[in-house]
Biopython code that builds the backbone (N, CA, C, O; Angstrom):
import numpy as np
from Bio.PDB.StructureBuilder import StructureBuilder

atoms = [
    (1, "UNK", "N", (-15.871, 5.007, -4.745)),
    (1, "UNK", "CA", (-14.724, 5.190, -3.879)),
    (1, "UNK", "C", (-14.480, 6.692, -3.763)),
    (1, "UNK", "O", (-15.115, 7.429, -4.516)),
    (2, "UNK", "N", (-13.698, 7.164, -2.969)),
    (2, "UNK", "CA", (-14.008, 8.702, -2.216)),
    (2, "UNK", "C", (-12.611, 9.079, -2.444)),
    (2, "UNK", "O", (-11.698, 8.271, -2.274)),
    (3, "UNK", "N", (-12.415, 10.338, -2.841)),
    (3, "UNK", "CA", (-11.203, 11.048, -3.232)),
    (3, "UNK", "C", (-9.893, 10.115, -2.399)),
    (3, "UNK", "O", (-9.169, 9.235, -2.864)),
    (4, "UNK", "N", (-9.933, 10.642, -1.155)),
    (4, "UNK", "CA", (-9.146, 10.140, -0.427)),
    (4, "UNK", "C", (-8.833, 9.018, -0.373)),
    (4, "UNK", "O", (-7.610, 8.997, -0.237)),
    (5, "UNK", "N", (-9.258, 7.968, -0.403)),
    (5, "UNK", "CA", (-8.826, 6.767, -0.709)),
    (5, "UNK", "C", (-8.894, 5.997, -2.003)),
    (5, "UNK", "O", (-8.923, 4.772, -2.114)),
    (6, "UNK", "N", (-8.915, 6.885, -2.950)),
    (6, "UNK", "CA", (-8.299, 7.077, -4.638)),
    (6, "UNK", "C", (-6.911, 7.222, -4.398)),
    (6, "UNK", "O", (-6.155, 6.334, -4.793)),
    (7, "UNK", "N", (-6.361, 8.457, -3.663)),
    (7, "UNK", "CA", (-5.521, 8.928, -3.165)),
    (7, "UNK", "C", (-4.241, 8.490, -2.172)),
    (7, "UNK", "O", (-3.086, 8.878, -1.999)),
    (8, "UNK", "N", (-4.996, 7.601, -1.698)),
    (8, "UNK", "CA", (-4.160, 6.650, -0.640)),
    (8, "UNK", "C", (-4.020, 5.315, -1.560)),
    (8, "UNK", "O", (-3.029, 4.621, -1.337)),
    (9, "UNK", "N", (-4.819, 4.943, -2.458)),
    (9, "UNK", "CA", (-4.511, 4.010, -3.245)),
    (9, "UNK", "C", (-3.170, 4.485, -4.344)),
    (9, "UNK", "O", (-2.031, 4.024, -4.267)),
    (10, "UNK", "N", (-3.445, 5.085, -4.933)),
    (10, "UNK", "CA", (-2.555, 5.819, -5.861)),
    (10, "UNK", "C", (-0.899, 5.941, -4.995)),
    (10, "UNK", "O", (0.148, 5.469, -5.438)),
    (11, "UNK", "N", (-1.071, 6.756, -3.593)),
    (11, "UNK", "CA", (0.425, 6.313, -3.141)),
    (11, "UNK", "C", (0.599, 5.297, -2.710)),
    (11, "UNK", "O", (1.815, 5.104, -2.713)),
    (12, "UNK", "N", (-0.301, 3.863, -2.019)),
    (12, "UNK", "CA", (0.595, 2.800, -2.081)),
    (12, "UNK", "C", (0.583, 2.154, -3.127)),
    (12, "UNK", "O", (0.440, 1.085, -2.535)),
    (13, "UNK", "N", (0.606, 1.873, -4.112)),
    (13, "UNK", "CA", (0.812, 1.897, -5.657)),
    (13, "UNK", "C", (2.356, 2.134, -5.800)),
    (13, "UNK", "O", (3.225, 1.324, -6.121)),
    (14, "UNK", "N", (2.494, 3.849, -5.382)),
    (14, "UNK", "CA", (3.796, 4.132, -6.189)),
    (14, "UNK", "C", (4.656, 3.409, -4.737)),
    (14, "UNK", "O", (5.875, 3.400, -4.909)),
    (15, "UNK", "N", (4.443, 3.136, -4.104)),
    (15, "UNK", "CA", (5.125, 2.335, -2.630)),
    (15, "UNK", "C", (5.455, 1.011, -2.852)),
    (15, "UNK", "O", (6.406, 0.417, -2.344)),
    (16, "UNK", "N", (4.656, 0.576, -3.611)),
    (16, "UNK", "CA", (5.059, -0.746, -4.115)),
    (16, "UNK", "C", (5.248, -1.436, -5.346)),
    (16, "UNK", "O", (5.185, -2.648, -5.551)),
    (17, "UNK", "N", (5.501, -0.448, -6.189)),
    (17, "UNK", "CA", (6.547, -0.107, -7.381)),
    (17, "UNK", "C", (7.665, 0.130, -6.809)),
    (17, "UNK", "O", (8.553, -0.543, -7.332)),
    (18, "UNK", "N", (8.076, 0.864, -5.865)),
    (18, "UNK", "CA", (9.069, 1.298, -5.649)),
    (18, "UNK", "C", (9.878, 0.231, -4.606)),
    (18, "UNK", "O", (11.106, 0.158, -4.573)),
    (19, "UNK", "N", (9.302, -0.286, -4.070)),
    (19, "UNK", "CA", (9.746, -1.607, -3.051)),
    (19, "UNK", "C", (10.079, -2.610, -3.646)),
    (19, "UNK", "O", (10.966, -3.269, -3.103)),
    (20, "UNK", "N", (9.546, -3.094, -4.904)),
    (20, "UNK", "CA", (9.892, -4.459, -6.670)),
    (20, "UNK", "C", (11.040, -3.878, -6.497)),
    (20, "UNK", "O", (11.930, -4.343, -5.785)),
    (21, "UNK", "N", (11.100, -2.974, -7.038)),
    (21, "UNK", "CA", (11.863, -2.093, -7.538)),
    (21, "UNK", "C", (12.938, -2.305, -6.845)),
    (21, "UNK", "O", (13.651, -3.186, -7.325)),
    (22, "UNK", "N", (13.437, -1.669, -5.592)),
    (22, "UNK", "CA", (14.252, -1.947, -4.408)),
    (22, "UNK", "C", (14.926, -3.305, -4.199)),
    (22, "UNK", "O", (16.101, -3.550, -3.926)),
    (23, "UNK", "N", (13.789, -4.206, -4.414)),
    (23, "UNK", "CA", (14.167, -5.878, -3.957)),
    (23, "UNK", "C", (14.428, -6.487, -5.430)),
    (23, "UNK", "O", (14.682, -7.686, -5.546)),
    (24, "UNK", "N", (14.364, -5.681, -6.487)),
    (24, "UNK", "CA", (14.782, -6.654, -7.913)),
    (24, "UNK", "C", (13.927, -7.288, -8.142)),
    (24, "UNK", "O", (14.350, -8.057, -9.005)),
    (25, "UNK", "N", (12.426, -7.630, -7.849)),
    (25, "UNK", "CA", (11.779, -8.356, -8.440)),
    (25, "UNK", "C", (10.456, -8.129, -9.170)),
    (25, "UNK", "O", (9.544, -7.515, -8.616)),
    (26, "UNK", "N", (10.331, -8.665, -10.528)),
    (26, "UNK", "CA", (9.769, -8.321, -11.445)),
    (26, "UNK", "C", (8.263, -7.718, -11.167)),
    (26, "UNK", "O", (7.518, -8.205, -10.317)),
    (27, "UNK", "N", (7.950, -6.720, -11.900)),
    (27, "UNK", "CA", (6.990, -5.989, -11.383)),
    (27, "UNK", "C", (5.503, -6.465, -11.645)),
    (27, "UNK", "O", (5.261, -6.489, -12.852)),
    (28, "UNK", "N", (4.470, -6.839, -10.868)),
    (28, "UNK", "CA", (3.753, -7.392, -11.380)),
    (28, "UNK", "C", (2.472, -6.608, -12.063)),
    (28, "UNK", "O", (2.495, -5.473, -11.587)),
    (29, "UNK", "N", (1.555, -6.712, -12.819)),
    (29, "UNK", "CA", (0.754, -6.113, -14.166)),
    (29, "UNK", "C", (-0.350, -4.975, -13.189)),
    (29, "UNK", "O", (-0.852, -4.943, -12.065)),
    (30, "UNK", "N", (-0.318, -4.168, -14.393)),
    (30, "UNK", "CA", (-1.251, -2.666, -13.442)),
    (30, "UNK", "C", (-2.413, -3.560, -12.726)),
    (30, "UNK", "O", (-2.644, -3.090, -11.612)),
    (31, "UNK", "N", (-2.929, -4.294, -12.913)),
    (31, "UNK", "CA", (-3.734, -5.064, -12.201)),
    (31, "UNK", "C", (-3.706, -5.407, -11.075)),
    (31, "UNK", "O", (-4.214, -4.716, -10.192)),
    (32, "UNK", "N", (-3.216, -6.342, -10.880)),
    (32, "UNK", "CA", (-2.338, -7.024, -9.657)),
    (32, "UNK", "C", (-1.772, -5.919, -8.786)),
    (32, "UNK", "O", (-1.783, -6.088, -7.567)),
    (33, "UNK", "N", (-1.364, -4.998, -9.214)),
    (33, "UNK", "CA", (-0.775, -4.019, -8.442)),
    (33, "UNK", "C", (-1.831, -3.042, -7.768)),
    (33, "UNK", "O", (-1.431, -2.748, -6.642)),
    (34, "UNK", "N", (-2.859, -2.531, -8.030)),
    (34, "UNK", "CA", (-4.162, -1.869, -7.715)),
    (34, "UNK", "C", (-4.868, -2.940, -7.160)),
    (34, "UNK", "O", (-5.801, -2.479, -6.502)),
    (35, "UNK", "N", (-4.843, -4.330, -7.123)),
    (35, "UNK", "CA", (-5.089, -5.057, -6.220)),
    (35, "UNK", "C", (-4.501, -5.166, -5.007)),
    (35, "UNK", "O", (-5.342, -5.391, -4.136)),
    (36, "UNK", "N", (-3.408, -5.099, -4.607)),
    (36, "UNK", "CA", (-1.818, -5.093, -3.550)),
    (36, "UNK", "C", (-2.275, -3.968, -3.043)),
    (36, "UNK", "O", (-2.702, -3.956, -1.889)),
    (37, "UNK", "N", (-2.263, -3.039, -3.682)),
    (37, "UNK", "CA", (-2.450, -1.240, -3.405)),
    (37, "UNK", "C", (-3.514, -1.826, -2.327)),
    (37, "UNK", "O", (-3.213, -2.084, -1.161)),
    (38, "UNK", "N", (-4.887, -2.008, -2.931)),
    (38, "UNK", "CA", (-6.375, -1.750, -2.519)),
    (38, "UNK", "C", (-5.993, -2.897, -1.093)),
    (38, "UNK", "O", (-5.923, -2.307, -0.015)),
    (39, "UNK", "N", (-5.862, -3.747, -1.067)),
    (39, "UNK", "CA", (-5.291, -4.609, 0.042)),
    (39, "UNK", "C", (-5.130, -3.643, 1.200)),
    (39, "UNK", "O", (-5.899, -3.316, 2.104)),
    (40, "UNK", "N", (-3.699, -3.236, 0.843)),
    (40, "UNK", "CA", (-2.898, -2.367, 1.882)),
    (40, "UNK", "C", (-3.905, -1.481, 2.019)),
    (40, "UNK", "O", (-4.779, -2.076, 2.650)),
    (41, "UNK", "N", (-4.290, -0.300, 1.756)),
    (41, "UNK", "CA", (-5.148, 0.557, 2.488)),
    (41, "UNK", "C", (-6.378, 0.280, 2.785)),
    (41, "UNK", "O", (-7.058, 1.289, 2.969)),
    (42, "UNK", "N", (-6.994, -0.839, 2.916)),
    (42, "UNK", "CA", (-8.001, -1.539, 3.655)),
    (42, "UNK", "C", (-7.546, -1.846, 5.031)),
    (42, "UNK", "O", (-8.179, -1.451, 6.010)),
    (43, "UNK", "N", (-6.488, -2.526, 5.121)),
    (43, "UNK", "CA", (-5.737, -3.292, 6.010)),
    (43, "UNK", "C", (-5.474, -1.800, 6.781)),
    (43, "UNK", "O", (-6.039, -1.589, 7.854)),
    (44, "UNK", "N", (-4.688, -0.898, 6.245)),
    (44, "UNK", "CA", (-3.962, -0.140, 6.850)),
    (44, "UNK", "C", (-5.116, 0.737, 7.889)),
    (44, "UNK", "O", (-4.882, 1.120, 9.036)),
    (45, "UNK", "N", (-6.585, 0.940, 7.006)),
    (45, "UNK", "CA", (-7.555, 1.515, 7.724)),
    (45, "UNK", "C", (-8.206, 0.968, 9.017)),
    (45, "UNK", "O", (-8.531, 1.477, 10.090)),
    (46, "UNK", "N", (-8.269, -0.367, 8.446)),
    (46, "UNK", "CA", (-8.525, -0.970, 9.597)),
    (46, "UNK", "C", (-7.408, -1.312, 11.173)),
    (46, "UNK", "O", (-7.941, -1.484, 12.269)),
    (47, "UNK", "N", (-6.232, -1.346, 11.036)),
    (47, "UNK", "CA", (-5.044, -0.722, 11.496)),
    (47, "UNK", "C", (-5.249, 0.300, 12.400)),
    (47, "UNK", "O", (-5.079, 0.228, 13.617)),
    (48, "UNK", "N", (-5.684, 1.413, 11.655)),
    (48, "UNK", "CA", (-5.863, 2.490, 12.339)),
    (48, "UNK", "C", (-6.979, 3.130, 12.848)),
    (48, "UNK", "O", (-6.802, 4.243, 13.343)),
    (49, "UNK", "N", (-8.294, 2.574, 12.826)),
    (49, "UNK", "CA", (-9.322, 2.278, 13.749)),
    (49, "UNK", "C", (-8.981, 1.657, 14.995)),
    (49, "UNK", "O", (-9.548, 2.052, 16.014)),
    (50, "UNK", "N", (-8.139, 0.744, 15.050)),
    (50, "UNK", "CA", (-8.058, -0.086, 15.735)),
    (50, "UNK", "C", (-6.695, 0.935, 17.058)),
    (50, "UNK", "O", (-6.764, 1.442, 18.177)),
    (51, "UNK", "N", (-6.078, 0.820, 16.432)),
    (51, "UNK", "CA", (-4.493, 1.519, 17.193)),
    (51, "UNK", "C", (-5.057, 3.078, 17.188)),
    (51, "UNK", "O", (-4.794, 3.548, 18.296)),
    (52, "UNK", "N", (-5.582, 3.840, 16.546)),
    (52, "UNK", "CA", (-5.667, 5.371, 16.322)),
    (52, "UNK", "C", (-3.821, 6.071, 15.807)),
    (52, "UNK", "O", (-3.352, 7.129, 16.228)),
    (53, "UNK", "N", (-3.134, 5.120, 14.855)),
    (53, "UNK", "CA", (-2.423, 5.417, 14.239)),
    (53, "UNK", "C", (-2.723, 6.444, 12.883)),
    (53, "UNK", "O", (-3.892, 6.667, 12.570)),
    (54, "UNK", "N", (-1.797, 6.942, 12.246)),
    (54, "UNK", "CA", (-1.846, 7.918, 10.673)),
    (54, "UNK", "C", (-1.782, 6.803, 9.841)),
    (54, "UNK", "O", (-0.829, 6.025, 9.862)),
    (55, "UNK", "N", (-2.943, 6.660, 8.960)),
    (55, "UNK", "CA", (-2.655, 5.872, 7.672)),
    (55, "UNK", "C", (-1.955, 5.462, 6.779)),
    (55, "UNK", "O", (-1.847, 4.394, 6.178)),
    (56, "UNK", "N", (-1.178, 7.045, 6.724)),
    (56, "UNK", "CA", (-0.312, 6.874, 6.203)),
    (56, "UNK", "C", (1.301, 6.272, 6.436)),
    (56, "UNK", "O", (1.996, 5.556, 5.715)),
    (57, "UNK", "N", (1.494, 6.746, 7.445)),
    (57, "UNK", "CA", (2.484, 5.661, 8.298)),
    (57, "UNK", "C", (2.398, 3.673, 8.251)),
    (57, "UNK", "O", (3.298, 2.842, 8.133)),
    (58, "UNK", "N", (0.811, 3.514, 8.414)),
    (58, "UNK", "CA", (0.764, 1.796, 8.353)),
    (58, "UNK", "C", (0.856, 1.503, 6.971)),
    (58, "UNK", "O", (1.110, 0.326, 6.714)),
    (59, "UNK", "N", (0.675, 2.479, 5.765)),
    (59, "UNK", "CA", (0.709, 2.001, 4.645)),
    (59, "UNK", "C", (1.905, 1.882, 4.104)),
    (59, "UNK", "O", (2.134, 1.116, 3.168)),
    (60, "UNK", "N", (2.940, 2.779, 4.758)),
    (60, "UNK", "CA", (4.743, 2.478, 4.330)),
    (60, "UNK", "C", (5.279, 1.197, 5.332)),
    (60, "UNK", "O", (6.337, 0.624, 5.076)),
    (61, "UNK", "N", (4.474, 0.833, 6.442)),
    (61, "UNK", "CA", (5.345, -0.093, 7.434)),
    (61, "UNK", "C", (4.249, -1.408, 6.362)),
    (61, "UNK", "O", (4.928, -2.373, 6.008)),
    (62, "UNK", "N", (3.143, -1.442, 6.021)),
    (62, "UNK", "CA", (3.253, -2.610, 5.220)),
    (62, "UNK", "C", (3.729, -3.211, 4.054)),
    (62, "UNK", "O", (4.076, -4.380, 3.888)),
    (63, "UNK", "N", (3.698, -1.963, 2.996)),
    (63, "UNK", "CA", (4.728, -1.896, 2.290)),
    (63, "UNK", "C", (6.135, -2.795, 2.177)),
    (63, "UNK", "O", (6.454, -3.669, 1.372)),
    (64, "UNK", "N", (6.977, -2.108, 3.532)),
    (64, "UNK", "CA", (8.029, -2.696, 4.143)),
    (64, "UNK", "C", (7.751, -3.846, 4.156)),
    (64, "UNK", "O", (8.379, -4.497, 3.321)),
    (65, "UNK", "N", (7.241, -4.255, 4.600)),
    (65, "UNK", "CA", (6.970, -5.408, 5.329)),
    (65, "UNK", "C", (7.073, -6.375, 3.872)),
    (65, "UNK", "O", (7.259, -7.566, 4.123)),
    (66, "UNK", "N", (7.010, -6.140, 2.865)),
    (66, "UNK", "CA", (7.116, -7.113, 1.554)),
    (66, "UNK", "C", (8.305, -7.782, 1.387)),
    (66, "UNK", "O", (8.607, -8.925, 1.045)),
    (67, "UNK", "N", (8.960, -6.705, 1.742)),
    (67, "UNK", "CA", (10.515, -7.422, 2.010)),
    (67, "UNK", "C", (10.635, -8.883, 2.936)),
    (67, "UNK", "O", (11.338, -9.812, 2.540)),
    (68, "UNK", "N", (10.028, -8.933, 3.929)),
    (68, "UNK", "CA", (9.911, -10.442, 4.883)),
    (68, "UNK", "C", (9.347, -11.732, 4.048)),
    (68, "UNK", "O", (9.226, -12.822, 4.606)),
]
sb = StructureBuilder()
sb.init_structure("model")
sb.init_model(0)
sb.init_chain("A")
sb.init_seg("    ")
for serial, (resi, resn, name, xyz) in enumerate(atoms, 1):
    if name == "N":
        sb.init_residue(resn, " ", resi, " ")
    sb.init_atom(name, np.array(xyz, "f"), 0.0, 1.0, " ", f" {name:<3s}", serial, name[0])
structure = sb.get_structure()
């Protein structure tokens, strides 16, 4: 895996710690969570191939989106 998306993993990580966090619900194990992470910036890349959106932008609107 390539700096940058070490990097993009690592902040949606702290994005969705911080969103449990937000909504009160229990945080689930470093595991599971670097799984969620790795999810989202797959998704988000592919996102933005697609639209020619910033990555980083689809990775806070999915994030969000946990809340639904």
């Amino acid at each position: 895996m390539g700096f940058i998306r070490e990097q993009e993993q690592k902040l949606a990580r702290r994005f969705l710690r911080w969103q449990y966090q937000k909504l009160e619900k229990p945080l689930p194990g470093d595991a599971k969570l670097a799984d969620e992470a790795a999810k989202i910036v797959e998704e988000a890349h592919r996102i933005a191939r697609r639209r020619g959106k910033n990555v980083l932008s689809i990775i806070k609107e999915l994030v969000a989106d946990l809340k639904k």
